[in-house]
N, C-alpha and C positions, 0 to 999 in steps of 0.2 A: 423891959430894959434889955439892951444887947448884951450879948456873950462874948467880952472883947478875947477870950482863949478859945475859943473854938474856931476848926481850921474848914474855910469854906468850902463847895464841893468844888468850885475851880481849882484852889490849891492844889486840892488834891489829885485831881485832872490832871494839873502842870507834874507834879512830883512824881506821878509810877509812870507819866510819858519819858521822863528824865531816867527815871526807874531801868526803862526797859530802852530805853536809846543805850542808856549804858551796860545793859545785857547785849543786846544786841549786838550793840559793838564789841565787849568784848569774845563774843561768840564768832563774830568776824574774826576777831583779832587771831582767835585760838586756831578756827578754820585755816587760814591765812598762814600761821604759823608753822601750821603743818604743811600746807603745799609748799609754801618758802624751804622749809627743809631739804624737798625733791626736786628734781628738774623742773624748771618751768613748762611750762604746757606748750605746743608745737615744737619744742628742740628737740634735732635729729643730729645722730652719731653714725657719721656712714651712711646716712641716709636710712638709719631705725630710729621709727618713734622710742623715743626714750620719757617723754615726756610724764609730769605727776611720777618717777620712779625714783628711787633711791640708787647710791653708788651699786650698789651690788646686783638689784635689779637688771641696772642697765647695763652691766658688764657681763653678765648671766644672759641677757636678750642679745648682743652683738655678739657674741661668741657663738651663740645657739646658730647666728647666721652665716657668721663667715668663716665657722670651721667643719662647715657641712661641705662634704665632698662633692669634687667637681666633674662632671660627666663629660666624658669624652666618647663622642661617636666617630668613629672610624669606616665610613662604610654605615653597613648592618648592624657593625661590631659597637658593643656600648662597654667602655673600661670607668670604673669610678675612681678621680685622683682625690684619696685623702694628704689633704692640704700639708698636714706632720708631713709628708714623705719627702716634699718639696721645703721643709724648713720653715713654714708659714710661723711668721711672727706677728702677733696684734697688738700695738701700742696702744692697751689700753689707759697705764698711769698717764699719760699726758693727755690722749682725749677727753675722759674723765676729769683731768684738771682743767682743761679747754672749758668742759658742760660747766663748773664749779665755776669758771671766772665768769661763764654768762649769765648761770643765775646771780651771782652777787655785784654784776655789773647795774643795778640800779641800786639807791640805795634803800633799806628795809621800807622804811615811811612811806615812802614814793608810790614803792610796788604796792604797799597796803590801799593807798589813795586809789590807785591807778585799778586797783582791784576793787576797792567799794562803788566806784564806776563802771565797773565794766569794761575798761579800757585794756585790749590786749595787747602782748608785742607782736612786731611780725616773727613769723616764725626762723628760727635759726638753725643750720645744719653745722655742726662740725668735721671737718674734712675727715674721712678715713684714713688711718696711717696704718699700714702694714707692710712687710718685708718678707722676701722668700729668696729663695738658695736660687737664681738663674741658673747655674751650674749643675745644682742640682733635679733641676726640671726637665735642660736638655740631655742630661742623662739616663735620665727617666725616659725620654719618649726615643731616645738613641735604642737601649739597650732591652726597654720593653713593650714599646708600641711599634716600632719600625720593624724588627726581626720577628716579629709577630704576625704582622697585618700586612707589611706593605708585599707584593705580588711583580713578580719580574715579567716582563713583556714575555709573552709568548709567538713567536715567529709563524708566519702560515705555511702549512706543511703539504705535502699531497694529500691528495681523496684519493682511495683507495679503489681503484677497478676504474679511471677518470682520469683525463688529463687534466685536472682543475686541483686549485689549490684550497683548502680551506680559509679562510681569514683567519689573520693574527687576532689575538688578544691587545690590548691595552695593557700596559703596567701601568704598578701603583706605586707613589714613594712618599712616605708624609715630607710634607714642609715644616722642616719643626723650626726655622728662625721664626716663621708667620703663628706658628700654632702658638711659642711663646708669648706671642702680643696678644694673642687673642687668650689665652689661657691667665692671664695679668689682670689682663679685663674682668675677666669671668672671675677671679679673684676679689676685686673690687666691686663686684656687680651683687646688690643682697638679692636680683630676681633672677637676673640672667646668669644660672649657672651650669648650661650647655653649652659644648665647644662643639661645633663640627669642627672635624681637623681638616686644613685645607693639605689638598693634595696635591703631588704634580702626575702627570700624567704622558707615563713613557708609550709610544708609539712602537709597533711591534716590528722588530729589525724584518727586514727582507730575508727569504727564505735563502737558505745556503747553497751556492753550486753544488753541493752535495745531495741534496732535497732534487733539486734538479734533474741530475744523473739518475738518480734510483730513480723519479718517475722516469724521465726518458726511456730506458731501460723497463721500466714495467711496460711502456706503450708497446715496445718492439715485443716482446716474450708474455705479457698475460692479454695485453687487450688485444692486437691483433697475431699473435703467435705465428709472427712469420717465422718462416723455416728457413730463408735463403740467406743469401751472405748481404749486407747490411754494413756499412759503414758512417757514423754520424760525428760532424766535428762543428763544434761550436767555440764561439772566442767573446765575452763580454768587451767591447769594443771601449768601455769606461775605464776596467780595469787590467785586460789585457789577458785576464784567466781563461782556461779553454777547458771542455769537455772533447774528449776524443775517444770513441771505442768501435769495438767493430763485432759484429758476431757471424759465428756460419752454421745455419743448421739450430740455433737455438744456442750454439753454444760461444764463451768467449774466444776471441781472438787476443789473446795476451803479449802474445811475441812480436818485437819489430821481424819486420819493418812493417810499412802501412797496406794495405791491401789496395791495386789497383786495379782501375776498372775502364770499362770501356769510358773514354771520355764524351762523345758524342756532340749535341750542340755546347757543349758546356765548356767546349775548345776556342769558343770563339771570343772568351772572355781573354784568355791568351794573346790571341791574333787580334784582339782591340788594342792591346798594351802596347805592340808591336809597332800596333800602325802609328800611335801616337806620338810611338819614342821616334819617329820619322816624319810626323808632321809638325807644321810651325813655320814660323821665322825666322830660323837658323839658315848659316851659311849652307849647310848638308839638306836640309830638310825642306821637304815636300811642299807644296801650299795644299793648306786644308779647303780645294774648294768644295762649289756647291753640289757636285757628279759623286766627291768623295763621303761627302759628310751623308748625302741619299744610300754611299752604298754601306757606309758605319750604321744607319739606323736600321736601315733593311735586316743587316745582320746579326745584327741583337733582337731590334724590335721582332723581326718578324722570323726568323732564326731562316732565312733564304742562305741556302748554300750557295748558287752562284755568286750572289755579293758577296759571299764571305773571298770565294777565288779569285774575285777581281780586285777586290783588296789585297790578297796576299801578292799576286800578282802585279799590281798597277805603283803598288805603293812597297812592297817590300822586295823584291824578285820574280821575273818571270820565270821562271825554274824553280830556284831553291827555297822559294817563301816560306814553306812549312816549315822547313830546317832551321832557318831565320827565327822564328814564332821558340821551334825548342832552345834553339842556343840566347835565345834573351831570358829564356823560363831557366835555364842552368844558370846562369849567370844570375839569378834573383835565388839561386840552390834550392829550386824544384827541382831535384833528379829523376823524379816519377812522372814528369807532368812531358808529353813529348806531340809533335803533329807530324808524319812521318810521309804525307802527299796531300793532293785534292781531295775533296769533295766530289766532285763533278765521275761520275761513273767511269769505270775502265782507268782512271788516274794512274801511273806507275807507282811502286813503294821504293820512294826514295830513300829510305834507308832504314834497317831495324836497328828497335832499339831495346837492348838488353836492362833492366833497373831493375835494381833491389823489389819492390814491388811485384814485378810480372815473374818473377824465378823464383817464388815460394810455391811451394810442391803441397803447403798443406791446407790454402784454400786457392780453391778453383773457382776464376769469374771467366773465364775465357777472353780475355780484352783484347779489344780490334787490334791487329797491329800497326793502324795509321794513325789512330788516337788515344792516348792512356791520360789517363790522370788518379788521383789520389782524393775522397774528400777532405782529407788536411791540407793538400799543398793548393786544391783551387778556394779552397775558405781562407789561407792566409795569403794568397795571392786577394782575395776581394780585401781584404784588412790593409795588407798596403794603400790598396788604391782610396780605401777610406779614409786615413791617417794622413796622406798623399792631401785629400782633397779637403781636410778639417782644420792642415798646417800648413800644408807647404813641404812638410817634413818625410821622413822615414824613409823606408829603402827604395822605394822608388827614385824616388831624387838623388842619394847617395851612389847607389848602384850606376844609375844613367844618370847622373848631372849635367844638367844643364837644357838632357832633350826629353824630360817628364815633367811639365809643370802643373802648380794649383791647379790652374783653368783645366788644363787638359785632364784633370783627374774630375774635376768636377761635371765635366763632359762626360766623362765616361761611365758615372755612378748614372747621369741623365740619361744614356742610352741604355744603361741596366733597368730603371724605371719604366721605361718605354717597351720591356717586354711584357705584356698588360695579361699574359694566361690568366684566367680564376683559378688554376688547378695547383698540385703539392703544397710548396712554402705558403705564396697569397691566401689558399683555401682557408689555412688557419689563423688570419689573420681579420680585422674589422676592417668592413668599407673605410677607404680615405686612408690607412695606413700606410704609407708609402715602401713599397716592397723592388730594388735594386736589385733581379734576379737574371739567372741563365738557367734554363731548364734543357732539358734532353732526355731521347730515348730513341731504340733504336730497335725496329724489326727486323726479322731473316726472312728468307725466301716466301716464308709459310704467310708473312705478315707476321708473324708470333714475336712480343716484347720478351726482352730477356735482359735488356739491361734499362733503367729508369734513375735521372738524377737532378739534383734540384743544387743552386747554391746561389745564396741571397745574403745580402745588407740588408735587413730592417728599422727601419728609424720609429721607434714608438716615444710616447711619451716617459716612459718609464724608463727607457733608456736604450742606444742602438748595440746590434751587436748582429753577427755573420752566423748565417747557418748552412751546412754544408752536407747535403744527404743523398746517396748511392747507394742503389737497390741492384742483385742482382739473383735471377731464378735458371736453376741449370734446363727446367721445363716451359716455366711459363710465368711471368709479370701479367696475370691479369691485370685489367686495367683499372681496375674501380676500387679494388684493395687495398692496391698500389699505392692510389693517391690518397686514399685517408690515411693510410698509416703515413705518407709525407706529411698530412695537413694535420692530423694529431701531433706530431712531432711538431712541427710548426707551431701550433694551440699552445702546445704546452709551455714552451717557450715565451709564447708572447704572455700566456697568465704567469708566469714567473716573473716579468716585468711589469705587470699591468693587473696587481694583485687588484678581487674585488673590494671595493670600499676604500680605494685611495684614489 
């Protein structure tokens, strides 16, 4: 007979599966409950896993990252910015509230379902929100990175025993509008927390006409220790500044007036001015033909003295030309600059001329009495004609208005180019540099040089300007001496313009 109370082994099968679905479950339930607690799983705060943590956790973990100090490299130089310095604020109550509305943005049941599936959210970041003192940042790299680190251009100076200059330096200056962008970043950044600071980057001023003169001055007195009397005048043709000094015997010449010397071919830069204020289209004035303009190049290009006489003659007076030449050179107030006859041998001395220059008792050049000049007054005589031919302008035109013009000035710089010597000024200069010179010198009976002079417009890239140099030896101007200390002189000059590495 059956056992209507006894409970079959199916029942019992069904009842501890029931059993243990309801353990189960609520062992999910509890599990469950506790991560509902914490942040749900892939939510980021600023981009920190925050996720499975609790409030404190995750405010303990964003803090750890974004109040870790910020490297700043300057250079070589490594400075670390603790963030407190700059006023760093992290909002964390609202973030934290932001994490709380995401976890409780599903409702509890939901998340539980969605969780006994397996189903996850995508993951959620919450923006980073923090603040800091701007004011207080650019103060910061004002007062203690900038006077620190940044490096002022260093100018290129001479080389010592050399006519060469060394190369400038680069300065350094931080850009702190740019470094605070990037430093804001790197604020908000939890990886990237290196700044290079950017920098600007000052180019190193041009050496000073000062830098200049002392090497000049060393060239004459350490490198080639000339002993003679020496006169060098220079004029930066941009800015109108000049170097002028003179020595004799090693030593300075401090006193006016200027020291004059024989002038020699370097007169004919005079007697070109002459001829021009006489040539032209004027009612008065000469026509420039084709017999004239052969005997203007001969006399520059090729320093031929006969064309220089037929010029003064043909075109200014058959007599008095020389005189003509000095009274247009006073009238521009060269007082030292005089032509006093020919060229041409046995010539009469149409007249002496007394200047300030030749009546100083306490250097001795012995200057021809037919020809004087000054390296000052023929180096600012070539600056007119440069001014002359760059404008229009300056005392050329003023002085003689109307019978100096552009073109004619520009003629005339072309027939200074056309004397092609490689020697003194050109020597120190590169192939293709365009050198506008008159050179001169001048033997006695022996053959023996005793007087040597050079005076040029240089046009480089770096900038043009006039140099003007008169050598004179009581014994003897060898020749080979002579010309390098011209052509150092010259060298040096042109690397004062034409610094290496620009």
């Amino acid at each position: 007979m059956r056992n209507r109370g006894a409970i079959s082994p199916l029942s019992w099968i069904s009842f501890s599966l029931v059993v243990f679905a309801g353990v189960l479950m609520l062992f999910q339930l509890i599990q469950f409950s506790r991560i509902w607690a914490n942040f749900p799983p892939g939510l980021t705060i600023g981009n920190i896993p925050v996720g499975q943590l609790n409030r404190q956790q995750a405010a303990q973990r964003i803090l750890e990252v974004y109040t870790l100090p910020i490297e700043l490299r300057y250079n070589d130089n490594v400075v670390h910015l603790e963030p407190s310095v700059i006023g760093l604020e992290i909002d964390l109550d609202s973030m934290l509230a932001a994490a709380d509305l995401e976890r409780t943005r599903i409702p509890f049941w939901q998340a539980f379902w969605d969780y006994l599936w397996g189903r996850t959210n995508s993951p959620t970041n919450i923006p980073l929100r923090l603040t800091f003192s701007e004011s207080r940042l650019r103060r910061f790299l004002a007062q203690e990175i900038s006077p620190r680190y940044d490096q002022p251009p260093m100018p290129a100076l001479p080389q010592a025993g050399t006519v060469n200059f060394l190369p400038g330096v680069q300065g350094t200056s931080l850009d702190i509008d740019r470094s605070i962008v990037l430093i804001e970043n790197a604020l908000k950044s939890n990886r990237q927390r290196t700044v290079i600071l950017p920098l600007r980057r000052t180019n190193p001023p041009n050496p000073t006409l000062q830098n200049l003169e002392v090497l000049l001055k060393q060239t004459v007195l350490d490198i080639h220790q000339f002993d003679g009397v020496i006169s060098v005048f220079f004029v930066d043709l941009q800015s109108g500044q000049e170097i002028s000094f003179s020595y004799n015997n090693k030593e300075p010449v401090t006193t006016p007036p200027d020291v004059s010397f024989t002038a020699s071919s370097t007169i004919k830069i005079p007697i070109m001015l002459s001829a021009f204020r006489r040539l032209g289209t004027g009612a008065n004035d000469q026509p420039l033909d084709q017999e004239t303009m052969e005997k203007l190049q001969a006399m520059i290009g090729q320093s031929n003295n006969p064309a220089s006489d037929w010029i003064m003659k043909n075109v200014l007076n058959e007599v008095t030309g020389p005189r003509i030449v000095t009274e247009d050179m006073q009238a521009l107030g060269l007082k030292n600059t005089f032509l006093a006859g020919y060229f041409a041998a046995g010539s009469p001395l149409l007249f002496r001329y007394q200047t300030e220059g030749n009546q100083r008792q306490d250097v001795i050049t012995e200057p021809d009495p037919y020809s004087q000049t000054t390296a000052a007054e023929v180096g600012m005589l070539l600056e007119d004609i440069y001014i002359c031919a760059k404008t229009g302008g300056g005392s050329l035109p003023a002085v003689f208005p109307g019978e100096i013009t552009q073109e004619e000035c520009q003629m005339m710089i072309q027939n200074l180019i056309n004397d092609r010597t490689p020697a003194l000024i050109p020597a120190g200069v590169p192939d293709g540099i365009e050198v506008a010179h008159k050179h001169g010198w001048v033997t006695d009976n022996l053959g023996v040089i005793h007087d040597m002079s050079d005076a040029a417009i240089v046009f480089t890239r770096g900038g043009d300007y006039v140099l003007s140099i008169f050598l004179y030896h009581p014994v003897q101007l060898v020749y080979e001496p002579s010309n390098a200390l011209v052509a150092d002189l010259s060298r040096a000059v042109y690397n004062f313009y034409n610094l290496p590495g620009q």
